[in-house]
N, C-alpha and C positions, 0 to 999 in steps of 0.2 A: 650444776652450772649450765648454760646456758654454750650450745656448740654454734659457733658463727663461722660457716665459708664464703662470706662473699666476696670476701678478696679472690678465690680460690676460683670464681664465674664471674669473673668483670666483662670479659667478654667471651663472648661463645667462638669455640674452637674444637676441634676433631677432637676427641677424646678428653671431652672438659667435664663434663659428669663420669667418666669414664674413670679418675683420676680422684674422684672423689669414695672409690670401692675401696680402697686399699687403705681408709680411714679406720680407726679401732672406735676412738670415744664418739660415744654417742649413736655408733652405726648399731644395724641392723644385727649384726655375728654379736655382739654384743648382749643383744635382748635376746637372743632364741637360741644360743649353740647350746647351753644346758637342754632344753629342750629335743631340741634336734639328735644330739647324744644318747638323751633315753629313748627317742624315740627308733631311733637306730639299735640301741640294742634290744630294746622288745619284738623291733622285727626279723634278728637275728633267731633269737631264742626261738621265737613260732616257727622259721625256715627250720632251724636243727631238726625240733620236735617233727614238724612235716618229714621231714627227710630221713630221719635217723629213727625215732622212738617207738612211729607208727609200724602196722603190718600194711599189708594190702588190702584189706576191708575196710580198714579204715583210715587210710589214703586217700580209697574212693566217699568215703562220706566228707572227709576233711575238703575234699573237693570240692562236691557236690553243697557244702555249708559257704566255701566262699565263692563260691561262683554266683548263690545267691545271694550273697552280699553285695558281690560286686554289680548284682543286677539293680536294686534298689536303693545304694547307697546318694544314690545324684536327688531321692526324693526329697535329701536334706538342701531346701533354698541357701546354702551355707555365701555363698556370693554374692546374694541380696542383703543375707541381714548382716554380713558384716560392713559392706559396704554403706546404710545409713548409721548402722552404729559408729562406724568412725569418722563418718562426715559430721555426724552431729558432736561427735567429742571434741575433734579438732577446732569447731565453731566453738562450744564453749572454753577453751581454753585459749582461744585469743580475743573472746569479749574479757575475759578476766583479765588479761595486758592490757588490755585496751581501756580500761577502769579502776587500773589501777589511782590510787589519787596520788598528782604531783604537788608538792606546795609553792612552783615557780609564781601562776599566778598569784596567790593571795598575796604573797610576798613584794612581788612587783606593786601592787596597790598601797602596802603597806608602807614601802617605801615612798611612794607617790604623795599620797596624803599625808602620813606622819614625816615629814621633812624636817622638823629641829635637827638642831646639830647640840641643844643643850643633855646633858646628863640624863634627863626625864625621857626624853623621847627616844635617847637608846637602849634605856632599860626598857621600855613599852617596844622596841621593835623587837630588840633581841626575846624578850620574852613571849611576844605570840611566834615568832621562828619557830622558839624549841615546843611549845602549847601543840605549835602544829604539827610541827615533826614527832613527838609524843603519842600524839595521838593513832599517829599511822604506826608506830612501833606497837601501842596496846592492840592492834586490830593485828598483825600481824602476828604477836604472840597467840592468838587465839586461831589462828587459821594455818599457821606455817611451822611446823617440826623446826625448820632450821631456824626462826626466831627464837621459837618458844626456848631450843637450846641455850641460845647465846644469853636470852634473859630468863630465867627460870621463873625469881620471884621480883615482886617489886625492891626490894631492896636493890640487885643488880643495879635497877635502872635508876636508884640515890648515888648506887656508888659509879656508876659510869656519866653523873653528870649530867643524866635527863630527868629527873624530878629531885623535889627536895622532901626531905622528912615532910614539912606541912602539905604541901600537896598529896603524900602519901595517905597523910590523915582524911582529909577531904576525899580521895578519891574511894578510901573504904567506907567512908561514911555514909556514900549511896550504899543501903541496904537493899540491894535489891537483885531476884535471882535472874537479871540480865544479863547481857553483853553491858560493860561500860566504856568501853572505847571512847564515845561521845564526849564524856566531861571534860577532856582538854581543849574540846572544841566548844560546850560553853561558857569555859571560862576567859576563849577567846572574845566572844561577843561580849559577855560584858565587861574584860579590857578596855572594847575598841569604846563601848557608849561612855565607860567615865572618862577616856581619853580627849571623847567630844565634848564631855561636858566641863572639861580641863580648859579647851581650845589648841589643845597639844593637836588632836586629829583638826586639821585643815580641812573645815567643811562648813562654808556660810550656807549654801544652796539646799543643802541634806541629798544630792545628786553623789557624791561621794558615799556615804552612808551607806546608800542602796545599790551601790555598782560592788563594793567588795561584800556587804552579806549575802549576795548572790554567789559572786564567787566562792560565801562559806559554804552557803546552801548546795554548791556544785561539788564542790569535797566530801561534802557531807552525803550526798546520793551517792559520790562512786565508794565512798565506806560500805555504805548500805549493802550496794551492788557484790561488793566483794563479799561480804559477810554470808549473803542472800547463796553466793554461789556455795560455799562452804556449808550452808545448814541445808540447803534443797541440793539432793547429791542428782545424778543420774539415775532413773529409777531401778532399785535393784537387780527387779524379776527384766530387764533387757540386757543388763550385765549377765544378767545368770541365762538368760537363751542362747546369746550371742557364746559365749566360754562352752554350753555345754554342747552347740551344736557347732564347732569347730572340733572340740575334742571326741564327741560322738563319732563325726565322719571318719577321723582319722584311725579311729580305733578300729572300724570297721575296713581302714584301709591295709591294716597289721594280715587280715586274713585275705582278704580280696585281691589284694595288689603280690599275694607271693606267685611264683612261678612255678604251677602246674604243671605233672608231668608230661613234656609234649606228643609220648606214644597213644593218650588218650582221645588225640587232635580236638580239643575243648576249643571250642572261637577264640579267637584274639589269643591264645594259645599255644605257642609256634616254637619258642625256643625259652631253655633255659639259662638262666640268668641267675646270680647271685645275691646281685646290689642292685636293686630300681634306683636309677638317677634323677628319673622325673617323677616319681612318687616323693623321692626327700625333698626333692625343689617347688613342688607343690607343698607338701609341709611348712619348707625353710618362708614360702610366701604369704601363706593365708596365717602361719602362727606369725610370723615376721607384721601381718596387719593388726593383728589381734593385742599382739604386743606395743603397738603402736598406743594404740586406746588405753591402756593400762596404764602407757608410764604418761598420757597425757591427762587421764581424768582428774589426775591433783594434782597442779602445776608448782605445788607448795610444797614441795617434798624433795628430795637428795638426787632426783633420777640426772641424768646427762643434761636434759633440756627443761630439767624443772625452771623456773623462773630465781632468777640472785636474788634473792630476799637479802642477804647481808648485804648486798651491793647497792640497793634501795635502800637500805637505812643510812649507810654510810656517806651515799650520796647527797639523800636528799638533806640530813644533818650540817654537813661542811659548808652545799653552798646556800645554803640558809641564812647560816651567820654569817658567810664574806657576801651576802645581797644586802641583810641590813644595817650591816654595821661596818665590819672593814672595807668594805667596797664601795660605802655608803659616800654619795655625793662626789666620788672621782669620774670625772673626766677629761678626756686629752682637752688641750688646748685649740681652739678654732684656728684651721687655717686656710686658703686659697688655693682649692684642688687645682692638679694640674692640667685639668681644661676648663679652665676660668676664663679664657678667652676664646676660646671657640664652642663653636657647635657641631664639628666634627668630633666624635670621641670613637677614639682606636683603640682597643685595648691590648695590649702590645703577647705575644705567643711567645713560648722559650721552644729552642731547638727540638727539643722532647714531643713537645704538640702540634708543632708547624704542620706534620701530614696530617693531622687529626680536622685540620682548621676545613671549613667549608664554608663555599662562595654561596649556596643558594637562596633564594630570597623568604626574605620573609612569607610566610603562610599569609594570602589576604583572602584564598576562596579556590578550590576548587575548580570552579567553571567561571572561572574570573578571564581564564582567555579564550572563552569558549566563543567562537565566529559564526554569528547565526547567516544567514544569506540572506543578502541586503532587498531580494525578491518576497521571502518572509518577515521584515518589519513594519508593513505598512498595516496601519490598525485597520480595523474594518467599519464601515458606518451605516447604520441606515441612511437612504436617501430621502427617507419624508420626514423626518424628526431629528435627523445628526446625532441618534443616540449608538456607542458604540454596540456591535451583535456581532454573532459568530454564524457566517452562512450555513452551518452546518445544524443549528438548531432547529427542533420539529415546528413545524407549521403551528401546534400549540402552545411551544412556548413563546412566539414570534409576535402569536396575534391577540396573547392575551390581552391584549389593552384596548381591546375594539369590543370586550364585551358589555362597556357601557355605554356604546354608541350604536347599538343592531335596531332600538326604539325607531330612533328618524330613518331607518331603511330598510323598516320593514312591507314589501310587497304584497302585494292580493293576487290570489290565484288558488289555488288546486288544495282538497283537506286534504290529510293526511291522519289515522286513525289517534283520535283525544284518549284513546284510552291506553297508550304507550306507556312502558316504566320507563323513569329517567333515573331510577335509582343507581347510583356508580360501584354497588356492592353487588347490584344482579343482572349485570350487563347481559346472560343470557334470556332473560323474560323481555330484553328488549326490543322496538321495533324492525323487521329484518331492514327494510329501508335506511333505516340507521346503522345499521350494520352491515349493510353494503357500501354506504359512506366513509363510515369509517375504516371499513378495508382498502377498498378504492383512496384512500388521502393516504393511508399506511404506505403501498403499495409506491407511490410518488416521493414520500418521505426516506424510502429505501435506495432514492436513487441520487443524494445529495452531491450536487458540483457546484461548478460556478455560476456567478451571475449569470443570467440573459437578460436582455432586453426591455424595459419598463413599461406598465401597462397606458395605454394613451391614455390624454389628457381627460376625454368627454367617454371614459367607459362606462357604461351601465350592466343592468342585469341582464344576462343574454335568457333567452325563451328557453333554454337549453338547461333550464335549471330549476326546480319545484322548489320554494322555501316556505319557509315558518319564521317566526320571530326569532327564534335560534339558533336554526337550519337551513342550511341547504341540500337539496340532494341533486345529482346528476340526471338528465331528465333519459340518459340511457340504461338507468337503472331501473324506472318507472315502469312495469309490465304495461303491455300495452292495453290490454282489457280493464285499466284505471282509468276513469272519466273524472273530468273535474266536479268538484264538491262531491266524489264519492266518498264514505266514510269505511275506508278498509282494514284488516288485519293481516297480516302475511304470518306464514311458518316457514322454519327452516330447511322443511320438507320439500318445499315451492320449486320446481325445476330449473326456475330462472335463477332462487334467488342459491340454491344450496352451496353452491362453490363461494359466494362471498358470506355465509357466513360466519360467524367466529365468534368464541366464546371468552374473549378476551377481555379480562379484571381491570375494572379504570372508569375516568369518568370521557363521555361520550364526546369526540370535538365535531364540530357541525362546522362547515362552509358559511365563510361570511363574502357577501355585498364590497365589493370596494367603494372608496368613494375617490372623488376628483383628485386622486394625490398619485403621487409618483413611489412607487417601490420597487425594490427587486426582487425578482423572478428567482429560487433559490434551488429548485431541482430541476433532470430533467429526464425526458420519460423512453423508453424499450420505442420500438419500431413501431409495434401493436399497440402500444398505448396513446403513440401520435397518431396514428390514423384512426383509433376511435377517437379523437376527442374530434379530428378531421371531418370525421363523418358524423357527430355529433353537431358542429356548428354547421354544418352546411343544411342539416334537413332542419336546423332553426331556423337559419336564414332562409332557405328554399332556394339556394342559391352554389353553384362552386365556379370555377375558376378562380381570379386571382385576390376577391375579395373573402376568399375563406380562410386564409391565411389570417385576417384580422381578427375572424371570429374565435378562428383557433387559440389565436394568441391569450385572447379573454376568456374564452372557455377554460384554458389552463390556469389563468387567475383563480378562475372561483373553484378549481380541483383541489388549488395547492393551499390558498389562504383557507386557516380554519380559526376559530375559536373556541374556548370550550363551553359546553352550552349549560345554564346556571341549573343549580339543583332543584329537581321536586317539578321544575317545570313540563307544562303538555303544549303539544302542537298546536298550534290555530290555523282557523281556515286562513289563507291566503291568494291575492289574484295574482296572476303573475302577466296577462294580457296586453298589462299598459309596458312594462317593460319590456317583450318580445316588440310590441311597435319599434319602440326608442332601438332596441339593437338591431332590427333588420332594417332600419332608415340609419343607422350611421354605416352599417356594411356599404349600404346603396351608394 
């Protein structure tokens, strides 16, 4: 039978498990004090024997045999493997409750569809009821001792009322060395089709049909399920590791765990003792798990918490027949709840529950009152296009969209070696010029705040900047022993160039060109990196005081906008001559 305390933890209270020790059926003392008892007295006998039968030479061996027992006895994993064998037991023996088959559904349909209230249609309900119920009695003779009890042989089950002589005949007439559980559930389906072909079963659409032989088809898997569990056991050889390496340790605990003479001061060997307390309680626990697995692996059997098999049959038989027939077609009479006129519904508390009652609101969210600051709402926008951006985005994801427009602005001026990798997989064979670009733009990117100031209206390419159809580079990166249309190669090695460069996996973003439009300014730069870009627009212009300020402004344009530059492509010559005119006449 089945041991139920939840009444006994409805709610959690100082000593609520606590209360449940003093329990006999079903506990723990129950499964293991035999065990525990012999295991106490076998450790009694070996103490006499140690103490009383030996000499002193063989005292000193008896010792020296559990000392090294107790040395090696932990090499048994005994914690591990008991611990999935009875996770995995306990899983299987509530998939088997949990599969068990009920016949509420079927029945529910049956009554749905077969609705006459003439003589025919009761003897069609009542009779796949009991088909069904039947059928879950023959599966259960076959798998549960306490079925198989109550019905020995089919005859029983003539004289208790569940089958008739003719069905008896039919169901031996399957010669065959299977399980037949099944036949009362085919002789359910073709009940239900000459019922249809009667028009007893209510089904113009065949949408009826197919909704309850699915339901048979679902009875009929957790039969399977059940049976399945019954013929595929647990596999032996882990039952027999698990039993033998519990009982191995503990045997070995009989010699190791006695209490050695303490004038020979052996380790951990200090006093004598009689009774080990934590050696039985280690026993009373790991056999206590062990026993656990045992009475679980056949839930079909007498133990405490085996599954009510009698109680299932009992059950599911009575309300079978009060669903399709005594119970068939009653309902209360309709009438006008008592909040028919409103939309306020209270549902009234008794004395008993009043403190239980609580006011809090309904669950709608979490961060549902959560108050962001009203200086944090405001979305953010590009100012040349009003598409929403987050200032905080790298120059390459910002300006991707300007890589189909670099055609109409590209410049003439100064080459740069055509025989550069742009491949984005060997960024170190790439040009170092390029890779002091791209550190130099990193370097700006690392200093993400807020807007500044927008680039004027009529800006051009400042002189202060060497490009390609791609590319920009800063023209204070450029060694100065480059001459225009030289055709060069740099290395890593290069004194100027070694500190920016970087062996960094990605593909390459280059400096792009503004055009007449208005954006914002999205980093901004160290002390030293404003006064080179400073001193960068001032030897363009050939010019400082208060108009290098403008230069500067645009020099940081073309530091900070980048794109990223398309694959496979090589530099081209470019002039850059007409555009240094255009920026030191709008400086002027």
């Amino acid at each position: 039978m089945t041991i139920s305390y939840q009444f006994n933890v409805h709610t959690a209270t100082l000593g609520g498990f606590a209360r449940l020790l003093f329990r006999w059926s079903g506990s723990v003392y129950k499964l293991v004090f035999k065990e525990t008892v012999i295991f106490g007295l076998l450790y009694a006998t070996v103490s006499i024997i140690y103490r009383v039968a030996l000499d002193e030479p063989q005292r000193r061996t008896f010792e020296s045999v559990a000392r090294h027992i107790g040395d090696n006895k932990n090499l048994i994993p005994l914690t591990f493997v008991l611990g999935f064998y009875v996770q995995f037991v306990v899983g299987r023996w509530w998939d088997q409750y949990n599969h068990y088959p009920w016949p509420d559904r079927i029945l529910a349909l049956v009554i749905l569809y077969i609705n006459g209230t003439d003589e025919r249609s009761r003897l069609i309900r009542r009779t796949l009821a009991r088909w069904t119920c039947l059928s879950t009695i023959l599966l259960t003779r076959g798998v549960s001792v306490v079925a198989k009890k109550r019905f020995p042989t089919l005859q029983h089950l003539i004289d208790a009322g569940l089958m008739t002589k003719e069905e008896v005949d039919l169901y031996e007439d399957v010669n065959i060395p299977y399980a037949k559980y099944w036949v009362p559930m085919l002789w359910c389906t073709q009940l239900l089709t000459q019922a249809r072909r009667e028009k007893t079963f209510d089904d113009p659409t065949g949408v009826a049909t197919k909704h309850i032989f699915e339901e048979i088809a679902t009875f009929r898997t957790n039969q399977w399920k059940i049976w399945s569990f019954d013929w595929v056991s647990v596999p032996i050889v882990y039952t027999q590791v698990v039993t033998l390496a519990t009982y191995v340790y503990f045997f070995g605990c009989l010699f190791s765990r006695q209490f050695l003479d303490p004038e020979q001061q052996y380790q951990s060997f200090y006093v004598d003792f009689y009774f080990p307390i934590f050696t039985f309680l280690q026993f009373f626990f790991y056999v206590g798990w062990l026993k656990v697995a045992e009475s679980l692996i056949n839930p079909w059997g007498e133990d405490d918490d085996d599954f009510e098999v009698n109680w299932f049959i009992d059950r599911h038989v009575q309300v079978a027949f009060l669903v399709v027939d005594e119970k068939f077609g009653q309902m209360p009479t309709l009438v006008k709840d008592m909040y028919w006129d409103t939309t306020e519904v209270k549902v009234p508390y008794t004395s008993a529950s009043a403190e239980l009652r609580r006011k809090s609101a309904a669950h709608i969210g979490s961060t549902i009152n959560l108050e962001i600051p009203r200086g944090s709402q405001t979305f953010l926008k590009d100012s040349a296009n009003g598409h929403f951006t987050d200032p905080c985005l790298s120059a390459f994801q910002r300006n991707s969209s300007w890589s189909g427009r670099r055609s109409s602005l590209q410049p003439r001026g100064r080459k740069i070696s055509e025989h550069t990798n742009h491949s984005s997989d060997n960024f170190k064979n790439s040009h170092p010029l390029q890779e002091a670009t791209y550190n130099y733009q990193r370097s700006m990117d690392n200093t993400c705040s807020v807007p500044i100031p927008e680039y004027p209206e009529s800006s051009s390419i400042p002189s202060s900047f060497h490009s390609s159809p791609d590319h920009l580079v800063p023209d204070h990166l450029v060694p100065d022993h480059l001459v225009p249309d030289e055709s060069v190669s740099f290395q890593c090695g290069d004194p100027g160039l070694t500190p920016l460069c970087d062996t960094h996996s990605g593909q390459f973003p280059f400096v792009r060109p503004p055009s007449n439009r208005r954006g914002p300014k999205y980093c901004t730069e160290s002390e030293e990196e404003e006064e080179l870009l400073r001193s960068t627009a001032n030897e363009a212009a050939g010019t400082t005081g208060p108009d290098s300020d403008l230069k500067l402004q645009t020099s940081r344009s073309f530091a900070e906008d980048v794109t990223p530059n398309g694959r496979g492509k090589s530099p081209s010559t470019v002039n850059y001559s007409e555009h240094a005119d255009m920026m030191n006449g709008h400086a002027r």
